[in-house]
C-alpha positions as a printed NumPy array, in Angstrom:
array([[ 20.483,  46.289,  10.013],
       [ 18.121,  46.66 ,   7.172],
       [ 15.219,  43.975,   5.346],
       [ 13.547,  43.707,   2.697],
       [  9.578,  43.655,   2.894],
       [  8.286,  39.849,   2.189],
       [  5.289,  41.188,  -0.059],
       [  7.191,  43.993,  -2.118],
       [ 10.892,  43.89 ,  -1.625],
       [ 11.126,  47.742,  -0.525],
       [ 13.13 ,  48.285,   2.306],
       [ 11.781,  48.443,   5.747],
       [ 12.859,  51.793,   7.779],
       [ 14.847,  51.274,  10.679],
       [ 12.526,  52.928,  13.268],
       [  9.651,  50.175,  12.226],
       [ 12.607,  47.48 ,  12.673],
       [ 13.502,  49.056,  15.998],
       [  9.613,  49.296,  17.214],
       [  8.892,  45.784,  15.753],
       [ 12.129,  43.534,  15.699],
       [ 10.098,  40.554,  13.896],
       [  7.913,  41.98 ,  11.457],
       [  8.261,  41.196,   7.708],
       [  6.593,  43.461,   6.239],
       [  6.897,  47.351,   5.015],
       [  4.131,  50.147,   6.612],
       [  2.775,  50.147,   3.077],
       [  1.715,  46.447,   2.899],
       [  0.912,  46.424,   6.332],
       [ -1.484,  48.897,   6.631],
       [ -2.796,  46.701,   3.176],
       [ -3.082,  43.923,   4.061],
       [ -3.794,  44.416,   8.115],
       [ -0.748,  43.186,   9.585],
       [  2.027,  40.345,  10.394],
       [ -0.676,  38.765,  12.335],
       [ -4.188,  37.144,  12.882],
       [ -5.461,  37.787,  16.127],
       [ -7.755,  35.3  ,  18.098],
       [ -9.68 ,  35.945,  20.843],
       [-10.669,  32.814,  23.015],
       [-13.089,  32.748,  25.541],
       [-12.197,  30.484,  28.085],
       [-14.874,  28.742,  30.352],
       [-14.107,  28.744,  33.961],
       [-17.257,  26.813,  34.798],
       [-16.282,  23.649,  37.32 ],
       [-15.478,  20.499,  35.19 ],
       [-18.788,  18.487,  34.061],
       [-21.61 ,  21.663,  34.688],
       [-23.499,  22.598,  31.481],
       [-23.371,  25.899,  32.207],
       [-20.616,  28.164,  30.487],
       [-18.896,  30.409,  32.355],
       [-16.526,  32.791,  30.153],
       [-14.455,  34.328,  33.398],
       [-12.106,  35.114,  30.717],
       [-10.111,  35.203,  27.688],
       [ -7.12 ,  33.892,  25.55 ],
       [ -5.09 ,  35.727,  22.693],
       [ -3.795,  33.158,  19.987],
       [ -1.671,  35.195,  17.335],
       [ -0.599,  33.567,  13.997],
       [  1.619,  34.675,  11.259],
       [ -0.475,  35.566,   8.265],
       [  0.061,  34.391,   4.963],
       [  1.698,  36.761,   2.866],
       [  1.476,  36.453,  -0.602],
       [  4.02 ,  38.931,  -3.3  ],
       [  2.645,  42.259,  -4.598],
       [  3.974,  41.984,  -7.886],
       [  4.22 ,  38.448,  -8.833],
       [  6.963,  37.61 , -11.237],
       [  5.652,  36.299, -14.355],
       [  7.931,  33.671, -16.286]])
């Protein structure tokens, strides 16, 4: 199974496909534009419910796709 990169339209190798089964986008314009995804980190406060004080016991990952937008826009 082969696709095309979102960003460029070059074709993404199989190996990356294998590695990463959901990602849109070529090694090239990866590595560009830092990935598929923004990454989140959350601290999370573990204090008792109504204290003041924070307490970050620990954390959350949110991950969301990142907006990709084409290398080579077509001009009309």
């Amino acid at each position: 199974m082969q696709l095309q990169c979102f960003r460029c339209d070059d074709w993404i190798p199989e190996k990356r496909l294998k590695a990463l089964p959901d990602t849109r986008l070529c090694l090239e314009c990866s590595e560009e534009i830092g990935g598929d995804y923004k990454t989140y980190v959350i601290p999370e406060n573990t204090g008792k419910p109504g204290c003041l004080k924070k307490n970050y016991g620990s954390y959350a990952v949110k991950r969301t796709l990142r907006p990709i937008c084409r290398k080579n826009p077509i001009k009309a």
